[in-house]
C-alpha positions in Angstrom: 34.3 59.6 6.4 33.3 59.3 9.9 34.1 56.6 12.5 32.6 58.1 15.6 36.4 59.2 16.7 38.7 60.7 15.2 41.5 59.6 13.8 45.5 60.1 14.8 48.3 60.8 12.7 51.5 61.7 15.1 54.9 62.8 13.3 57.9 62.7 15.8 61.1 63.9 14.4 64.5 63.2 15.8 67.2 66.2 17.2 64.6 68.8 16.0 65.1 71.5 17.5 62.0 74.2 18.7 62.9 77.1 16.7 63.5 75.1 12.7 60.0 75.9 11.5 59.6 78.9 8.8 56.4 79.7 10.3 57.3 79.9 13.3 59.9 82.5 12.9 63.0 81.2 11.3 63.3 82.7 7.8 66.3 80.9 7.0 64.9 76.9 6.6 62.1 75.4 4.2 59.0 74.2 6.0 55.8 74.4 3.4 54.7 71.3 5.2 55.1 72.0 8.9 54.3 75.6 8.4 50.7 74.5 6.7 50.2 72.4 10.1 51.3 75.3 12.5 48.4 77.7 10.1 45.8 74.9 10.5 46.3 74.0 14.2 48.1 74.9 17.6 51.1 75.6 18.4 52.8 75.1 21.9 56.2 77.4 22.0 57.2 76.3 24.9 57.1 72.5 24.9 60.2 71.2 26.5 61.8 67.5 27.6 62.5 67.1 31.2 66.1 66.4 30.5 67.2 62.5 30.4 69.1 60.1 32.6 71.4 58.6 29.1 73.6 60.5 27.5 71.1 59.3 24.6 68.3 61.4 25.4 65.6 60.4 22.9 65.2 57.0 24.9 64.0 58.9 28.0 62.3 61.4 25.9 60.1 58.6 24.3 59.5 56.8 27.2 58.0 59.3 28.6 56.1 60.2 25.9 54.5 57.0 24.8 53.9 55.9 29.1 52.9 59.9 30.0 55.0 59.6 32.9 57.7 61.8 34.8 61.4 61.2 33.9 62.6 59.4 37.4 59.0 57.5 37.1 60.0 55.1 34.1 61.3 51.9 34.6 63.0 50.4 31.2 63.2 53.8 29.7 65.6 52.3 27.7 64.7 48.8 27.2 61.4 47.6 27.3 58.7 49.5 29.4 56.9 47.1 32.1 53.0 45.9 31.5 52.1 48.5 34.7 53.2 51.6 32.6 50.3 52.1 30.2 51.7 53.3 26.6 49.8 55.4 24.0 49.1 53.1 21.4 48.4 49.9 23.7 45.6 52.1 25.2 44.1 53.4 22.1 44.4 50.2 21.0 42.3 49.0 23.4 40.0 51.4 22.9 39.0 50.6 19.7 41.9 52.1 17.6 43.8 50.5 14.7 47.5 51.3 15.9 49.9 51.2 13.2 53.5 52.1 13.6 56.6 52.5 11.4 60.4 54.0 11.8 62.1 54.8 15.0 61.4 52.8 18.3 64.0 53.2 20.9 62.2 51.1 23.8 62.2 48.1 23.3 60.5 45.1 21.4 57.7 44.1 23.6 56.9 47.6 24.1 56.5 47.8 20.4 54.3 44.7 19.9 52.6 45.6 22.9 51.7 49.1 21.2 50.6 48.1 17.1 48.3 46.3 15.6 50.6 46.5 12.5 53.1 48.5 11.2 56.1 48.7 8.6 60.2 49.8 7.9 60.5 49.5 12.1 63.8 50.4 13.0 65.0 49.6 16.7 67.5 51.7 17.5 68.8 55.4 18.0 70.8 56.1 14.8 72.1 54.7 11.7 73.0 55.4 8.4 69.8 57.2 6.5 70.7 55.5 3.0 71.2 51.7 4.6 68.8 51.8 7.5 68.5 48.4 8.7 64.7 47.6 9.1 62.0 45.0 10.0 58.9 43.8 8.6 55.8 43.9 11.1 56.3 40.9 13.5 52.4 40.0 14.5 54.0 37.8 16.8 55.9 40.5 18.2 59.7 38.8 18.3 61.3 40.7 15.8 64.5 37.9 16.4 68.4 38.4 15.7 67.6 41.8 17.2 71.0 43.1 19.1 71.3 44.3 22.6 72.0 48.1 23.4 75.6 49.3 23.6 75.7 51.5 26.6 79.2 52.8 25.5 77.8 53.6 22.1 77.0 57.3 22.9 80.5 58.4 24.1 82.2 56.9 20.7 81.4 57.2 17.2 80.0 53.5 17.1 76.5 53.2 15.8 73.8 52.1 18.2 71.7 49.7 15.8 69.6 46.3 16.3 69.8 44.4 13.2 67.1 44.8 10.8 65.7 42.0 8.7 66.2 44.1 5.7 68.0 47.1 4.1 66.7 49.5 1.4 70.1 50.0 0.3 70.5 53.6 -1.1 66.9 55.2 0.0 66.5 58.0 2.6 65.3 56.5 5.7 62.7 59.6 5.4 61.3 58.4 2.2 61.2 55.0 3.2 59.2 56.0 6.4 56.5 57.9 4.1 56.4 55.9 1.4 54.9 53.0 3.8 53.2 55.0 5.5 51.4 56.7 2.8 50.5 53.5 1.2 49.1 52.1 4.1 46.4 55.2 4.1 46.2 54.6 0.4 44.6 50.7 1.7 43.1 51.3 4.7 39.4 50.1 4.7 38.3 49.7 7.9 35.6 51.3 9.7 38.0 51.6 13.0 39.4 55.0 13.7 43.5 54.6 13.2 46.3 56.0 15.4 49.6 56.0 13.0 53.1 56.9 14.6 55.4 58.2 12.0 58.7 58.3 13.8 61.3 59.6 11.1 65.1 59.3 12.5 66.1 62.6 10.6 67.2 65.0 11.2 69.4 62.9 13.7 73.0 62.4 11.9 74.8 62.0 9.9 73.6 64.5 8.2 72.4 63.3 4.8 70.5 63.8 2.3 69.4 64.2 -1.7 71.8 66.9 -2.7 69.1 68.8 -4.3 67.9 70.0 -0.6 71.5 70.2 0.1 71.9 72.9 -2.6 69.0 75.0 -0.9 71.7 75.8 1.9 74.6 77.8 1.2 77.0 77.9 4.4 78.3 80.8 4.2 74.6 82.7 4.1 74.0 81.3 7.5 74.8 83.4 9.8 76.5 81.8 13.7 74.0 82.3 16.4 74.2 84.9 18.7 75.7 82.5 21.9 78.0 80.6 19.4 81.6 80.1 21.3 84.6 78.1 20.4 83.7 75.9 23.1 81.9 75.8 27.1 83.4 78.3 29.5 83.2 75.2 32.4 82.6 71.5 32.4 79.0 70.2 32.5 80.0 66.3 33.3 79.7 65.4 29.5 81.2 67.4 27.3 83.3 64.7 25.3 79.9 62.8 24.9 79.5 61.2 20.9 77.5 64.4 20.1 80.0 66.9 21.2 83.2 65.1 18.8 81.2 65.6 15.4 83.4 68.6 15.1 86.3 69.8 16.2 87.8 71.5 19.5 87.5 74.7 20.1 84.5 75.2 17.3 85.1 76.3 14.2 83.3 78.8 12.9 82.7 77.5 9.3 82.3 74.4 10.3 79.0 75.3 12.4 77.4 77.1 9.4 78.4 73.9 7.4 76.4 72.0 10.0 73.8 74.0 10.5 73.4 74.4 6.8 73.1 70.6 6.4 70.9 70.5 9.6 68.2 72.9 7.3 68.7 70.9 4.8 67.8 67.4 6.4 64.8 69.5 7.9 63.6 70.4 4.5 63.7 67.4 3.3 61.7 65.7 6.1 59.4 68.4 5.6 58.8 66.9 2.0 58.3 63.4 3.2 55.5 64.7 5.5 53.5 65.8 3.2 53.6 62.8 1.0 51.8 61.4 3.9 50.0 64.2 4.1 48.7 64.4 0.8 47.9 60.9 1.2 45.4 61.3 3.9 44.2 64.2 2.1 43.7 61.9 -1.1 41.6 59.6 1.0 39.6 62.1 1.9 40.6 61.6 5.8 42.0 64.9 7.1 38.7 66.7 8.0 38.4 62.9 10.7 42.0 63.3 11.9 44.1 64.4 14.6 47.5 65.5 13.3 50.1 65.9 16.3 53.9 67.0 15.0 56.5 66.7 17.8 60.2 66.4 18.1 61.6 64.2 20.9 64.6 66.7 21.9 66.5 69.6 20.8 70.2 70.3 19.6 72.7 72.9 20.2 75.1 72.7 16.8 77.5 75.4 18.1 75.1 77.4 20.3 77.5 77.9 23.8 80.3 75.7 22.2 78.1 72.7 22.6 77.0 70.3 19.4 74.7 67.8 21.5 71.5 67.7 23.3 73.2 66.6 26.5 72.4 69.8 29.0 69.4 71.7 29.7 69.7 75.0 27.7 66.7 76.1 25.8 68.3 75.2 22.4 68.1 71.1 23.8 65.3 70.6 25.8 62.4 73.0 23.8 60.7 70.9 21.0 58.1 71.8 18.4 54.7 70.7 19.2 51.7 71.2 17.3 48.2 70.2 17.5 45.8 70.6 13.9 42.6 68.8 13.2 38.7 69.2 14.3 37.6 70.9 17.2 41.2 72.2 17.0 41.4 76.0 16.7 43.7 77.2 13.4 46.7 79.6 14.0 46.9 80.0 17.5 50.3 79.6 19.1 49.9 79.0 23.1 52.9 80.3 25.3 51.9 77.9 28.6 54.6 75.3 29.7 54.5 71.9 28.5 56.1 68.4 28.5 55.9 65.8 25.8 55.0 63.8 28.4 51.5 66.2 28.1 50.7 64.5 24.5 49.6 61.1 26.2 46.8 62.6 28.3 45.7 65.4 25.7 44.7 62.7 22.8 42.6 60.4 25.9 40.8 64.5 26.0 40.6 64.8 22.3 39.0 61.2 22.2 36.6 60.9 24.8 39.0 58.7 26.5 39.8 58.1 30.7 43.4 58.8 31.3 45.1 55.9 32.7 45.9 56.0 36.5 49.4 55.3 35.2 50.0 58.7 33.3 51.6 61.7 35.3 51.1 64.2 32.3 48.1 66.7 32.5 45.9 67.3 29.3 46.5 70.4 27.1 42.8 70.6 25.7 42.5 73.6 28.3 44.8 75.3 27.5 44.1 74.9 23.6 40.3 76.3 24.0 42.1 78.8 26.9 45.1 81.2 26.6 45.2 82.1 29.6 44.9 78.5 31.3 48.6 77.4 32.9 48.8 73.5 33.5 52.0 74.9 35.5 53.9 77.7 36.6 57.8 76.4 36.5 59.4 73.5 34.4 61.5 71.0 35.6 64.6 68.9 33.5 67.1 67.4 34.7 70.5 66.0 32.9 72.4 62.4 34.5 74.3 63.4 37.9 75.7 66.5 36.5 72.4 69.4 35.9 69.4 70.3 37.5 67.4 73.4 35.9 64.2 74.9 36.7 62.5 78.3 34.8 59.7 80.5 35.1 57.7 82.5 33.1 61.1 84.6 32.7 64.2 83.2 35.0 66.0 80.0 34.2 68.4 78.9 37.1 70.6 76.0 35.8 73.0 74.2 38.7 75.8 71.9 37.8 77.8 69.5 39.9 81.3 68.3 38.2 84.1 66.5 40.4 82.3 68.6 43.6 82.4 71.8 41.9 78.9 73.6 41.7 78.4 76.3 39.2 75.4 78.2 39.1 73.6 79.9 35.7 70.6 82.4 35.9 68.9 83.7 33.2 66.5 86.4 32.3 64.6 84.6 29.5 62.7 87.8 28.6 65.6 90.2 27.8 68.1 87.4 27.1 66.7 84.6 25.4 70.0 83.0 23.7 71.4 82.6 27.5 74.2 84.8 27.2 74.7 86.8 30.2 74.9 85.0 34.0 73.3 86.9 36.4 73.9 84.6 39.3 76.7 86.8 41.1 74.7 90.3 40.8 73.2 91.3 44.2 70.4 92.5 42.3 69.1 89.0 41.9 69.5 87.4 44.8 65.9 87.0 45.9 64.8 85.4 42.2 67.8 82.7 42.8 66.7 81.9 46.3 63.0 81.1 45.1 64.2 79.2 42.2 66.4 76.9 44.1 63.6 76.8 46.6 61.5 75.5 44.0 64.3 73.2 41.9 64.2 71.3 45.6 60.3 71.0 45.6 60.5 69.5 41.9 63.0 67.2 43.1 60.8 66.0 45.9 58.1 65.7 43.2 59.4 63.9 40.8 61.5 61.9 43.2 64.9 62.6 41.5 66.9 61.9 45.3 65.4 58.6 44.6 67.8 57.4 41.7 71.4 56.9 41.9 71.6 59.9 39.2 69.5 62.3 41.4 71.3 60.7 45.0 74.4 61.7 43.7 73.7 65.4 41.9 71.9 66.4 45.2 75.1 65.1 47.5 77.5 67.3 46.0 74.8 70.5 45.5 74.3 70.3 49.4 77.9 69.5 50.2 
C-alpha cells in the first residue's frame, strides 16, 4: 500500500532510560520488541534532553520535541504552546497527514487539538495510577472540559499531577489501553492519506506497576547495583528532596534499588509487549514496508545511580534517551554515535517526507547523519537543570557546574575511561586546560540558547560569576 509518503508511527516512552534495551547492550531486561526495531533501523546512542526548567522534566522535554525548538526558546512549555511555535503534528497535518494521537500529552489542550485530526484514551497529565488512568474521548472540538489546572507544587510531594479524564478503564494497564486503541485504529484505517500516529505510553513512569507475570521475570536479588550506586549525593544539587528523589528512603538502601530497578525492567518489558501489539497490527495491514517507525523516550532516570532516584540533574543516566529510527530508505542495524536532541526528531521526519522545515524549528535534521557516520550535526551538547546546573560534554569530557545557596561545585568527567561518572577530575592540574575550554564553551551555549535570558538562567549565571 502506497500513499506517495510514508507513513509515521512514533512511540515515546516515559522515564526510559538510554541504556534499557537488550539489544543495545543490557542483558539483564526483555526487549523482543524494541530490539527487532534497533535490528531493522538506526540507532542514535547518544541522544540526550537539554535538561528542563520544572522539576517535571517531561513537559519541557515534549515541548521541545513536538515545537523542535531550544529549551529557553519555548513559551508554555508547560501549558499550552503559542500558534507561532509550529508543532509536529499540526504541520504534517497540514501537509496532508492524517494525525492521530492517544496517551500522554503534557502541554496543554489547545496544543493537542491543534495537533490531531483524531485520536483516543488521551491522558492530560504527567502521572497517574496505570490501572485507573483517567482518560478522554477525542474532542473534535478540541475542549476536552472539567479538565484541572496544573499543580506546580505537585512534583515536590507525593500528590498526583492529573486533569480529570472523562473516563476510567478501571483495572487495565494504561499500556494496554494505549495499544489496544491504537492497534484498532490501524485495524480501520481506510484512507488513502499517509497517517502520523503518536503513541505516548506513561510507563515506565511510576508507580511501578504492572501484570505480575512480567513482575516474576525480575528477581531483585539477581540485579546487580550499578557501578556509581551511593547511599545518597556527596553535595546538594538545589533539588534533591524533589517528588522523585522520596520514593525511597534516605541514605539508599541497597535492596531497595534492586527492588526498583527490578520492577523498573519489569514495567519496560511489559511496554515492550504492548508495542508490538501495535506492531503486529501495522504488520497485519500490510503497512510496515510504507511506515516510518520512530521509538523515543522523553528523559532518563537515575534509580540509585550517584544516590539519586529522579531525572532532576544532568548526569548521563537522566538526560541520554533511546532514539531509533526503522522504516524505508532507512538503513537496518546501524547504531550512529553523533550528538543529538529530541528536539532533532521534528526536523528529521520534514527530511524523511519531502517536507520544508518550519522557520520556527531550531533542531537540525539527522537524515545526514543516518546515510553518513561520520557526519556531526555538532561537536558539544548543551543541558541545563532550573537555577541550580549547567553541563556541557564533548566527544569525551563532561564538565557539570552547580550553584546551591552561592556555593559552586564543579564535576569533570572523562566519558571515555569513566562512563558511570565516578571519578572528579576537576582539582587535578592535569586537566586544567580541558576545564578552561569547556567552561569557555558552556558560556557560548548560554549565549546561544539565551539561557541569561530567563529568570532560571539570570540567576544560575549570577552566582557562577560571583
Amino acid at each position: 500500500m502506497s500513499r506517495g509518503k510514508p507513513n509515521i508511527l512514533f512511540f515515546f516512552t516515559d522515564d526510559q532510560r538510554f541504556d534499557t534495551i537488550h539489544a543495545l547492550g543490557n542483558p539483564l531486561v526483555h526487549t523482543p520488541v524494541m530490539d527487532r526495531l534497533v535490528a531493522r533501523g538506526v540507532s542514535f546512542t547518544h541522544a540526550h534532553i537539554p535538561g528542563g526548567t520544572s522539576a517535571a522534566i517531561c513537559m519541557p522535554s515534549r515541548a521541545m520535541l513536538h515545537t523542535g525548538r531550544t529549551l529557553f526558546h519555548l513559551d508554555g512549555a508547560g501549558a499550552d504552546i503559542p500558534p507561532e511555535h509550529a508543532l509536529m503534528g499540526e504541520y504534517l497535518r497540514s501537509h496532508g497527514y492524517r494525525t492521530w494521537g492517544t496517551g500522554k500529552w503534557h502541554n496543554g489542550v489547545s496544543s493537542y487539538a491543534r495537533s490531531f485530526s483524531d485520536g483516543a484514551e488521551i491522558f492530560f497529565g504527567g502521572m497517574d495510577d496505570h490501572w485507573n488512568v483517567p482518560v478522554f474521548d477525542f474532542d473534535p472540538e478540541g475542549k476536552y472540559e472539567g479538565t484541572l489546572p496544573q499543580c506546580p507544587d505537585a512534583f515536590r510531594s507525593n500528590e498526583l499531577n492529573i486533569r480529570r479524564g472523562d473516563h476510567v478503564h478501571a483495572g487495565r494497564h494504561s499500556s494496554e489501553i494505549f495499544a489496544d486503541c491504537a492497534a484498532e485504529w490501524l485495524k480501520g484505517y481506510d484512507s488513502e492519506d499517509p497517517f502520523f500516529m503518536y503513541v505516548s505510553f506513561m510507563a515506565p513512569h511510576d508507580p511501578r506497576t504492572m501484570p505480575r507475570e512480567f513482575l516474576d521475570m525480575y528477581d531483585p536479588e539477581d540485579i546487580p547495583l550499578p557501578r556509581n550506586f551511593m547511599g545518597g549525593h556527596p553535595f546538594d544539587n538545589g533539588d534533591l528532596k524533589v517528588r522523585d528523589e522520596v520514593l525511597e528512603t534516605f541514605p539508599r538502601d541497597p535492596a531497595g534499588v534492586r527492588r526498583h530497578i527490578a520492577e523498573y525492567y519489569a514495567m519496560i518489558t511489559h511496554l515492550d509487549a504492548q508495542m508490538g501489539r501495535v506492531m503486529q497490527a501495522l504488520e497485519d495491514r500490510g503497512m510496515a514496508d510504507d511506515t516510518i517507525v520512530v521509538f523515543a523516550g522523553d528523559n532518563g532516570l537515575a534509580i540509585g545511580q550517584h544516590g539519586l532516584f529522579g531525572k532532576q540533574n544532568l548526569y548521563e543516566h537522566s538526560i541520554r534517551v533511546p532514539l531509533v529510527f526503522s522504516g524505508p530508505g532507512i538503513p537496518r542495524g546501524v547504531r550512529r554515535s553523533a550528538f543529538a536532541y529530541l528536539l532533532d526528531i521534528f526536523p528529521t521526519l520534514c527530511d524523511m517526507t519531502g517536507l520544508v522545515t518550519p522557520g520556527s524549528v531550531e533542531g537540525v535534521s539527522l537524515v545526514p547523519t543516518l546515510k553518513d557516520p561520520a557526519a556531526r550535526p555538532r561537536e558539544t551538547l548543551f543541558a541545563a537543570y532550573r537555577q541550580w546546573q549547567r553541563m556541557v560534554k564533548d566527544g569525551r569530557f563532561k564538565l557539570i557546574e552547580y550553584v546551591v545557596d552561592e556555593r559552586r561545585t564543579t564535576q569533570l568527567f572523562d566519558l571515555e575511561h569513566d562512563p558511570m561518572e565516578c571519578r572528579n577530575l576537576a582539582g587535578e592540574a592535569a586537566h586544567a586546560d580541558r576545564l578552561a575550554a569547556l567552561r569557555s564553551r558552556l558560556t557560548d551555549w548560554r549565549d546561544e540558547w539565551g539561557d541569561a535570558d530567563g529568570e532560571w538562567g539570570r540567576a544560575f549565571w549570577a552566582g557562577y560569576d560571583a
